[in-house]
N, C-alpha and C positions, 0 to 999 in steps of 0.2 A: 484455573480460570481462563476461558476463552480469551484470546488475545490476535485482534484482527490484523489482519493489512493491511499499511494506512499508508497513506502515499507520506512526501520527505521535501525536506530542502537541499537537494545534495550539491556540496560543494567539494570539489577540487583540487588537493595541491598542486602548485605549479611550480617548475624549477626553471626558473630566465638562465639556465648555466649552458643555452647552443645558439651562444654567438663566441668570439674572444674576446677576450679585453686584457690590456696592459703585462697585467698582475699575473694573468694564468701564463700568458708569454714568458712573463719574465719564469713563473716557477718552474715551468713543464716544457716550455715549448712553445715556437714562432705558433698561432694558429690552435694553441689547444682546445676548445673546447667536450660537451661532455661525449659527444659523439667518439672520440679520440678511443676513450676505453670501451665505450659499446662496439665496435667495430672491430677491435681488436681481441676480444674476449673469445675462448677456446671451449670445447666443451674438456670438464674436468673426469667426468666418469660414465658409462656405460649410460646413454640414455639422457645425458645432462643437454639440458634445452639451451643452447649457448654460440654462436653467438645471437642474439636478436636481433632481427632488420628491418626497421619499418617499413610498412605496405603505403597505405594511402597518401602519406604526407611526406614520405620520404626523409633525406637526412637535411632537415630544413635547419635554417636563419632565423633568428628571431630577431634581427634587425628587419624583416620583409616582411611590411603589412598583411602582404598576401598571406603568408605564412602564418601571419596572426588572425587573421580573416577565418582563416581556412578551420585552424583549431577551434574557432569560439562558432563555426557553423557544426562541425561535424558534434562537440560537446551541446549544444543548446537541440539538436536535431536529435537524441539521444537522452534527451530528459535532465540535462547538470544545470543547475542553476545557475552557475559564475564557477571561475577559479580565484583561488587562494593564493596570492604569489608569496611567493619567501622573498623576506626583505630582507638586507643585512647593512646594518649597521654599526659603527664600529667607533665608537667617539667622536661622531661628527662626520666621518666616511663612509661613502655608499658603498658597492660591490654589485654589477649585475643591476644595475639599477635601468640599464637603460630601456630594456622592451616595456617593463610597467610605466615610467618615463611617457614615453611615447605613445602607450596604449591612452594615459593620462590629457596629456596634452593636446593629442589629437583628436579624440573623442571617439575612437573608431578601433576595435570593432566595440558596436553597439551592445556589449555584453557583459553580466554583471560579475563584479569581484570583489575581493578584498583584501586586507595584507597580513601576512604572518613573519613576528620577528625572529629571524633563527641568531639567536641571540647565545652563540658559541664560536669556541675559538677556533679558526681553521688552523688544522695541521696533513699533517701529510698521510693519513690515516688512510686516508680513502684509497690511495694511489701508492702504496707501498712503503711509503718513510711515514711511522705513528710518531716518530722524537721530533718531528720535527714541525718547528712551528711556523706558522704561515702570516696569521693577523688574529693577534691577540684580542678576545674580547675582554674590553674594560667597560667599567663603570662608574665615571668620573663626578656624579653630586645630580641635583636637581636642576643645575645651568644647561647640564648635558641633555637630558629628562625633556624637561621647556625646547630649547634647539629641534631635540628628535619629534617630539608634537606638534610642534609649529610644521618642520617639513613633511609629516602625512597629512597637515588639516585639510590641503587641498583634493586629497583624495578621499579624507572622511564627509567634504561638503560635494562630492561628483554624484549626480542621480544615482546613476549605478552601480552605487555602492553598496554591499551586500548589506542590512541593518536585521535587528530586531528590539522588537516597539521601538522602532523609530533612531533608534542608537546602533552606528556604525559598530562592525564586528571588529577589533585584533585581539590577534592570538600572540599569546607568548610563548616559545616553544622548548625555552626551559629556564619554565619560573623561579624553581628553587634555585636557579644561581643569582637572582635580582640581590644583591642587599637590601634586606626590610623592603619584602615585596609589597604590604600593605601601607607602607608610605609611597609608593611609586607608583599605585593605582589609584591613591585616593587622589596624590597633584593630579596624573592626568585626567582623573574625572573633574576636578575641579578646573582646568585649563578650557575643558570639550565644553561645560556650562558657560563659561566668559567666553569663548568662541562662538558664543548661541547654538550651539547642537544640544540638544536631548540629556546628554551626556555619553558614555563610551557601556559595550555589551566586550565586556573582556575576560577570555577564552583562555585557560592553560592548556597547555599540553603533557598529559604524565604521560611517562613510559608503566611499565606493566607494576614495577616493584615498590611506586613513587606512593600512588592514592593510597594507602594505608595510613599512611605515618604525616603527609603533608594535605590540608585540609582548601583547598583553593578559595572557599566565602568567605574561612580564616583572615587569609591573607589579600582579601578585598578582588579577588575573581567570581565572576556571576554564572562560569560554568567552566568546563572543562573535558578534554575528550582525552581516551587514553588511546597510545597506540604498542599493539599487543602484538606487534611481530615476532619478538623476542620473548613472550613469555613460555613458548614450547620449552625453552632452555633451563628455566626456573622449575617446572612441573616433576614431580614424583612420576614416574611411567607406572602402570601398576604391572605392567609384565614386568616378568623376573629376569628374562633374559637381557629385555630395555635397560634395565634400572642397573644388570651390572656393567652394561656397556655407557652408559652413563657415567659409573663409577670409574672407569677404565680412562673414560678421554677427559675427565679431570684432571689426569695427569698431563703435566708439562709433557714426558717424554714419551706417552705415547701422542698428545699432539704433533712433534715434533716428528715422530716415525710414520704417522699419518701423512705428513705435510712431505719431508725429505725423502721417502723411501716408496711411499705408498703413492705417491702426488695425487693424492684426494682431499677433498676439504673433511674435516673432521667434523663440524659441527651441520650435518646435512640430516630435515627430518623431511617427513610426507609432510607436504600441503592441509593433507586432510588430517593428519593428527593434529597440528596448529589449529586448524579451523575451529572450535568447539570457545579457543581462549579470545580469540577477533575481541567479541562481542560481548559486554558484559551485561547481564540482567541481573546484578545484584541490587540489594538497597542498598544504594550508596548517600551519604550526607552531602551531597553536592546536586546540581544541575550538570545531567550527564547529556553528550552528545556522540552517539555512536561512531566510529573509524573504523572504514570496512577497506580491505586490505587485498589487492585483486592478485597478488603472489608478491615472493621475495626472493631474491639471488642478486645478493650484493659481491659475487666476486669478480666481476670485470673491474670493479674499486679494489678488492682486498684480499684477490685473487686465494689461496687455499685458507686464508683464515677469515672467509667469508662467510656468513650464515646461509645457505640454503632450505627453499621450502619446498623440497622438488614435487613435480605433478600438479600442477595446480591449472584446474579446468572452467568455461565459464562455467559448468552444471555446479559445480563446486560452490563456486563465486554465490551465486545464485542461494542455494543456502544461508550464505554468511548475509545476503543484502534482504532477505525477508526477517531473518531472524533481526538486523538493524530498526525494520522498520517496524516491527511488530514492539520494539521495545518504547517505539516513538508512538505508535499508535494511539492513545490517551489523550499526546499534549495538545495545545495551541496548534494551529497552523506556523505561525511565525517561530515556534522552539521545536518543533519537529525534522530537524538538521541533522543530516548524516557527514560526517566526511572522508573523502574518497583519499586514500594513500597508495595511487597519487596519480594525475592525469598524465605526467610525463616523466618521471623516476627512469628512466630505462637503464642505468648503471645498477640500481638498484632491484631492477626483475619487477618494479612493481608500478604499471604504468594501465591507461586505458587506450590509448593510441592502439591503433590498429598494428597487429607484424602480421610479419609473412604466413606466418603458423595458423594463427586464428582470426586473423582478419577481424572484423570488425562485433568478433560474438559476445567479446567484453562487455564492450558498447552495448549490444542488443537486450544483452540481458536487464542492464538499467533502465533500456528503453520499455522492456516486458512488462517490470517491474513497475515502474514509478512515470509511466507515458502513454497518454492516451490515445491520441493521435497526432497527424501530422497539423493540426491546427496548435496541437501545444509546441510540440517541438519541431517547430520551423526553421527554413535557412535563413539567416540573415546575409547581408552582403552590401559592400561599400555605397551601392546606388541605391541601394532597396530595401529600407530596414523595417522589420516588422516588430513594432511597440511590443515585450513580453514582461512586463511588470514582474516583479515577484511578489507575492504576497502583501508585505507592509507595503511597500509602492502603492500597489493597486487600493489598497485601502484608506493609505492618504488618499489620494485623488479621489476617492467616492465621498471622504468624509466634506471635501472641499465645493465639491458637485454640489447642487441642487438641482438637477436632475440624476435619475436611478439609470443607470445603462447595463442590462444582466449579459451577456453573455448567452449567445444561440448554440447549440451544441451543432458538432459538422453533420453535412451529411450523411454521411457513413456510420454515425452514430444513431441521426434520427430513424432511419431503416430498420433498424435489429430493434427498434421498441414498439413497431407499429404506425402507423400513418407519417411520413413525412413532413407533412405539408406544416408551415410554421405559424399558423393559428391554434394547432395542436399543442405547441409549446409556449404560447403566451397569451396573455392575461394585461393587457395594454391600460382598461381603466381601472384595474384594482381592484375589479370586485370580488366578493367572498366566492371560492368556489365549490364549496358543497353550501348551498344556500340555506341546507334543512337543519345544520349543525347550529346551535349557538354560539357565541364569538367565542367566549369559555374556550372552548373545544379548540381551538386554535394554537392555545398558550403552548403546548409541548408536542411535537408532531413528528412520531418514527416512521418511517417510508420503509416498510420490507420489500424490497426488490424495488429500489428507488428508480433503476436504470440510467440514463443518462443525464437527467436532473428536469424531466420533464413538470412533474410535481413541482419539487423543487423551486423551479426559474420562474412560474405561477405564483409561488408560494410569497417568494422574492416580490415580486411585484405586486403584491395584496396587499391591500390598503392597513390588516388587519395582519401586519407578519406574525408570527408565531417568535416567541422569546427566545424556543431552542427548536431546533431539525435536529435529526439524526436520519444521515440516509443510510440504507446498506444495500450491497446488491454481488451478486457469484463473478460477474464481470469484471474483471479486475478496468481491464481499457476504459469503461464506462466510469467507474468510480471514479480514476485517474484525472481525467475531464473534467469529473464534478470539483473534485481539490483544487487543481489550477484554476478554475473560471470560476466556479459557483462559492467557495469558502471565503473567497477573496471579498466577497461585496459585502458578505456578515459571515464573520466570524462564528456565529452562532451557528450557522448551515455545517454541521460534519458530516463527512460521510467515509465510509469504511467498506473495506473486502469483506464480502464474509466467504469464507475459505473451504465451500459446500462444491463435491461435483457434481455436474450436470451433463449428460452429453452434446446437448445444444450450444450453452452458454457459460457452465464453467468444464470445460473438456481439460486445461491445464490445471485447477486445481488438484488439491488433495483428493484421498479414496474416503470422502467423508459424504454420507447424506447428509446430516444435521448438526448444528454445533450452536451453543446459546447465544440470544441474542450479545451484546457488548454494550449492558445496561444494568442498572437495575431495578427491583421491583418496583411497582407504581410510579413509575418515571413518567408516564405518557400520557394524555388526556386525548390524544386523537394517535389510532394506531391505521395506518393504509397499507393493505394486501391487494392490490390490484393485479389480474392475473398471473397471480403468481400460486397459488393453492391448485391451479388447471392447469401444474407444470410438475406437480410430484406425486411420488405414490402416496398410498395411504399410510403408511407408519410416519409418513415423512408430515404428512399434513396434521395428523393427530399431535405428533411434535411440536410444530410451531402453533397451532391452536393456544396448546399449552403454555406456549411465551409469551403470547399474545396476553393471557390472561394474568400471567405472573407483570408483563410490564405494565399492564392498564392501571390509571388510576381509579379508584372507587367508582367514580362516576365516570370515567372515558367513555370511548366507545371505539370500535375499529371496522371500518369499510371494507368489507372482500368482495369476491369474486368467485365464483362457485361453475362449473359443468354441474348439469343433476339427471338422473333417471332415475328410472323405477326398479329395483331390482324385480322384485312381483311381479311386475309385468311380464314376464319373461319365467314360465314353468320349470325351464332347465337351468334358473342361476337363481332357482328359490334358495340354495343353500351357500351362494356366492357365484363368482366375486362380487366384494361391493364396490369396487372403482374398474372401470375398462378403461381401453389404450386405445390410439388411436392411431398408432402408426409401429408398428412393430422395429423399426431400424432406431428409432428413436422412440422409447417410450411417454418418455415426458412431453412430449410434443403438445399432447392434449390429452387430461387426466380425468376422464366422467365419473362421478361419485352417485351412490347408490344416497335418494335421501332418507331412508332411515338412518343410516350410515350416518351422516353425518350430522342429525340432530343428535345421536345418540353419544358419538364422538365429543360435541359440542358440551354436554352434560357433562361427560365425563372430566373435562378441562374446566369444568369452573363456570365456564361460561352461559351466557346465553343469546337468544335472538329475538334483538328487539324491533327491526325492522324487517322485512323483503321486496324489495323491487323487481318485479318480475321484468326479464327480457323485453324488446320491444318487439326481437323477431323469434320465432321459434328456436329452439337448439342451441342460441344465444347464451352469453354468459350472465345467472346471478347477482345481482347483488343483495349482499347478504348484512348488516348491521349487527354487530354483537355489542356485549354490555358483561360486568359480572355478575357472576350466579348471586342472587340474593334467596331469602326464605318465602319472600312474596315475589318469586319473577314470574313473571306469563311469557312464553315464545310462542312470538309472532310466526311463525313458518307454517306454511302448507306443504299438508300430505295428504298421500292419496288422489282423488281425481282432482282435486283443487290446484291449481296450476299447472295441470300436467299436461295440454295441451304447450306446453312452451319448454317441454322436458328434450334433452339433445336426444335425437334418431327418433322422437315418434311421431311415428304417421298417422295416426289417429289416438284417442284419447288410450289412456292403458286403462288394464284391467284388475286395478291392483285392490280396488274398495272390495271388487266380488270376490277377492280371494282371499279377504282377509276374514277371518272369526269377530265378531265384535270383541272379546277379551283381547286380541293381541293387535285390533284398530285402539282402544283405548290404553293398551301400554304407551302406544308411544304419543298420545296425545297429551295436552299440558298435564302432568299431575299436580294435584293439592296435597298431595302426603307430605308430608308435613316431615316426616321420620327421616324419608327419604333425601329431602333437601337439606336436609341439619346434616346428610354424610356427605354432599358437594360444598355444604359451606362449614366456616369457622363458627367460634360462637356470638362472635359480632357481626354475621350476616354476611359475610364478605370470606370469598374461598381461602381452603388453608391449601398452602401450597408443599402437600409433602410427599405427594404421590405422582413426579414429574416421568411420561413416558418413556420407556429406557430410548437412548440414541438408536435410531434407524441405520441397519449394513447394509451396505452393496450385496451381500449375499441373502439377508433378505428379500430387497429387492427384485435380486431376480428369481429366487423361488417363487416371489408375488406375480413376477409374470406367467411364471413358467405354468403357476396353478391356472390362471386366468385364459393361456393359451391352453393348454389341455379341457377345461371345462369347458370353452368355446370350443374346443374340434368335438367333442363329444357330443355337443346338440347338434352340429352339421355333420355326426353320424349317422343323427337321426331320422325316423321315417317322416315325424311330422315338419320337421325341419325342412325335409328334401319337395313334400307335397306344399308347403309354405312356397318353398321359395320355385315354383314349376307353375305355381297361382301366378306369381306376381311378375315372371318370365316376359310375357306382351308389355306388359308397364315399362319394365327395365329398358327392354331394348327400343322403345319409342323414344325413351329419355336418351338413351344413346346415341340415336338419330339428331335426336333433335340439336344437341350439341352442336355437332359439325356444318350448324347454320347461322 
């Protein structure tokens, strides 16, 4: 099943461990923080990426505003919703507490977050001595519990706080060590109620081997994200040779021969063979939130008995962050949450900060991904902050409004859909804007090739909103825009990637013409094709016809947009093509369809035409009204000389009525066979849908050109072709002149 692109909530972790404090003094060293072992870190074997040095931000402070400033412009500029700080707490003891402290207290930077409790014992593991223990995590009763709630309530009541429905996010991040984890959820939900909050949105964190066997709703968790670094280590290799080198460094002593003799780390895989486990798309019995994983090489911490994930690219990355989001695609705006491991890990190899190496391509790719432009992902900065709600935010504040305030998409967006100008995009008193539809028609409304949310922001402001939208469109950037601005005001507005190439408009997509709507059948009582049918071939167009008819409800109807000609007009393309091109570099630019062609296409999808709007100027685009095939339909469409004065390229009326036989004028006029329409419909009148056009290739496609340019050179090989165009020779070049005035 098609499974689109859908923009995310992506959040963060964040590690407060680069400043010093006390403790790490006392264990490591006057001044140690985490920078200590990143800097010092050696590469271990031929190729090994090691050490890493940050580029942009350099070896910062997180006691320096600026420094926090600095991180919360470049992540919000790059599409990250907030970061996630790890919090630790320890019976009443903080650790590291101070930059969230201060991020807290000060109210600055103006960027959203929330806290995760790393709710384990530090020992010396990271840094070479594993015996030895550092600050034991206990878990001393419900006094303890009460204490630790009361000290985040201030930051579960700060705006800023990352929430869903309305309920601040924590994460546990290892739950199965709680004693009676479902008595420890349910106090603090009951603590967050008598605090007046909503209640608590509480997040476990499994490692790869945990979700099996420990159930998180179980034990009073509302979701949970797994993190799958580690489960390369656990997988069967299905090579032979893998599986015995696998079986090999199982053992203690050749670890040890590895490590003393060899000085390699032993447990070192590709990037890319890990990648496939990141992600999970299983059915799981929980409320899953994806953990996308931008590499790993934890041995500047654990030096040869470190896991490495060597190779790891953004192209890579980039994989792993669509397959997150396509798995999110479906939900809610507000449960559509990726999270990132990790915005600053850099002991651990897996961070988004910028290094020297790749600069900022990490970053670019989430921005590719999940950003639509620079009106989303803006700088913020101490003097000058620019309001970015997320999601629930923005939706309280509309529910609280009594005034509607939509969101204008920038300008750089409005350009690539056609006219700029911002009367184009809005709809100020509300009124219905196809006037001829009745209100009905309104209730469910899919936007094929939605674009930038122009419908949409209309739609929004209609006195008469529609109950569901579903936008879709090839543009990822466009889509991106519509999720942050437009999903926010209703919920009900979605809208999705569809994951189609285009040379124009989706040039970064997949090598796909067509892929099914992300619906189902009779979902939709108003379906809108606005030129978008005058941008694909013809296998492409008979395609979506076809979904159009599978999504209509009984009685919908769907608005398009059509180029039309004659093929008959034209003696040398009596045998085809039925669509031409308009611009050879780019074929889809502008797609003219033959109208036989495409009543007959129509018929064969189920469909029919219940309306046509003729052009207001010549060569002008169609509109076209369809309905389903019923056993009493009548199409409305003209053929032949009737509306062919307003057909794209003719300069005079065509000649297609004289060239036609009467038997093959009245094929294509309404038929009453009766036989006939019982094989376009079911037995209730209404299409059976079982003969769905195969998927449209790229190599189709270009054979469709290729016939179309050949059949075109061949009448301009011709005599009468060359005597035509030697007639019309004074015309041209008048029109030529006349230009250049």
């Amino acid at each position: 099943m098609f499974k689109p692109h859908s923009n995310a909530r992506l959040i963060a972790f964040y590690l407060p461990q680069f400043h010093p404090i006390p403790e790490n003094d006392e264990w490591w060293g006057k001044g140690f923080t985490e920078w200590t072992n990143v800097a010092k870190a050696k590469p271990l074997f031929r190729g090994h990426y090691q050490p890493r040095i940050p580029a942009d931000l350099g070896f910062y402070d997180l006691r320096s505003p600026e420094a926090r400033w600095a991180q919360a412009n470049l992540a919000r500029e790059h599409g990250i919703e907030g970061f996630c700080y790890w919090h630790y707490w320890f019976a009443g003891e903080r650790l590291l507490e101070r930059p969230f402290n201060e991020v807290l207290k000060s109210g600055e930077p103006d960027f959203r977050f929330c806290l995760a409790w790393a709710n384990e014992t530090w020992t010396g593991i990271w840094y070479g001595a594993p015996n030895r223990v550092l600050k034991a995590q206990t878990y001393p009763g419900l006094k303890d519990y009460e204490l630790h709630f009361n000290t985040l309530l201030e930051a579960f009541a700060d705006s800023r706080y990352i929430t869903v429905d309305g309920k601040p996010i924590f994460m546990i991040y290892r739950p199965i060590k709680l004693p009676d984890a479902r008595k420890v959820t349910d106090y603090w939900r009951n603590l967050a109620l008598k605090a007046g909050l909503k209640g608590l949105h509480l997040i476990a964190q499994l490692e790869s081997s945990e979700y099996t066997d420990w159930n998180p709703e179980a034990n009073g968790f509302d979701a949970a994200t797994l993190c799958n670094q580690s489960k390369i280590l656990q997988v069967t290799p299905k090579d032979a040779l893998k599986r015995f080198r696998r079986r090999l460094l199982s053992d203690s002593r050749i670890q040890a021969f590895y490590s003393e003799k060899l000085r390699r780390p032993f447990r070192l895989y590709l990037y890319e063979e890990a990648l496939p486990h990141f992600v999970v798309d299983d059915d799981l019995r929980f409320e899953y939130y994806p953990c996308i994983i931008p590499g790993w090489d934890n041995t500047p911490r654990c030096g040869l008995n470190g896991l490495v994930l060597h190779n790891s690219t953004p192209e890579l990355f980039r994989t792993q962050v669509r397959a997150a989001l396509n798995v999110n695609a479906k939900k809610p705006m507000d449960r559509r949450i990726i999270f990132i491991k990790s915005w600053n890990e850099w002991a651990e190899g897996n961070y988004l900060e910028p290094d020297q190496k790749f600069g900022r391509d990490y970053l670019q790719v989430i921005k590719d991904e999940v950003c639509a432009s620079t009106h989303v992902c803006s700088k913020i900065s101490p003097s000058s902050k620019e309001e970015m709600p997320s999601p629930s935010a923005a939706s309280k504040e509309i529910a609280m409004s009594t005034e509607l305030s939509v969101p204008i998409p920038p300008l750089e967006l409005r350009q690539m859909v056609g006219p700029p100008d911002l009367e184009f995009f809005d709809n100020p008193n509300g009124a219905v804007i196809f006037s001829e539809l009745p209100v009905e028609a309104y209730d469910s409304v899919f936007d094929f090739g939605c674009g930038c949310g122009r419908l949409a922001r209309q739609l929004l402001q209609q006195t008469v909103r529609p109950h569901r939208y579903v936008g879709i469109d090839i543009h990822r950037g466009m889509i991106d825009w519509c999720i942050h601005n437009l999903s926010v005001v209703d919920p009900n507005f979605e809208f999705f990637h569809h994951d189609v190439y285009s040379p124009g408009y989706g040039a970064g997509n997949s090598f796909k013409l067509a892929e099914p709507f992300p619906t189902n059948d009779a979902d939709f009582s108003l379906v809108i094709a606005n030129s978008v049918f005058t941008h694909m071939y013809k296998e492409q167009a008979e395609y979506y016809l076809y979904e159009i008819g599978r999504i209509l409800k009984p009685a919908g109807v769907a608005l398009t947009s059509w180029f039309f000609f004659d093929n008959d007009s034209f003696p040398f393309l009596k045998d085809g093509p039925f669509c031409l091109f308009t611009n050879e570099v780019d074929p889809t630019q502008a797609v003219i369809y033959d109208r036989k062609w495409f009543i007959s296409a129509v018929r064969r999808c189920g469909l029919a035409v219940e309306r046509t709007v003729l052009p207001p100027i010549a060569g002008h685009q169609w509109q076209v009204y369809l309905k389903k095939r019923t056993l009493d339909t009548f199409d409305r469409f003209p053929l032949e000389e009737e509306g062919a004065e307003w057909l794209s390229g003719a300069s005079k009326r065509p000649i297609a009525k004289s060239l036609m036989v009467q038997a093959e004028e009245q094929k294509y006029r309404v038929e009453n066979d009766v036989e006939k329409q019982k094989s376009l419909a079911g037995s209730n009148g209404s299409r059976a849908f079982s003969n769905r056009p195969p998927i449209p290739t790229l190599t189709g496609a270009i054979a469709e050109l290729a016939a179309t340019k050949n059949k075109l050179a061949d009448m301009e090989r011709s005599w009468s072709w060359r005597i035509g165009r030697a007639a019309t020779l004074p015309l041209r070049v008048i029109k030529r002149i006349s230009r250049l005035f």
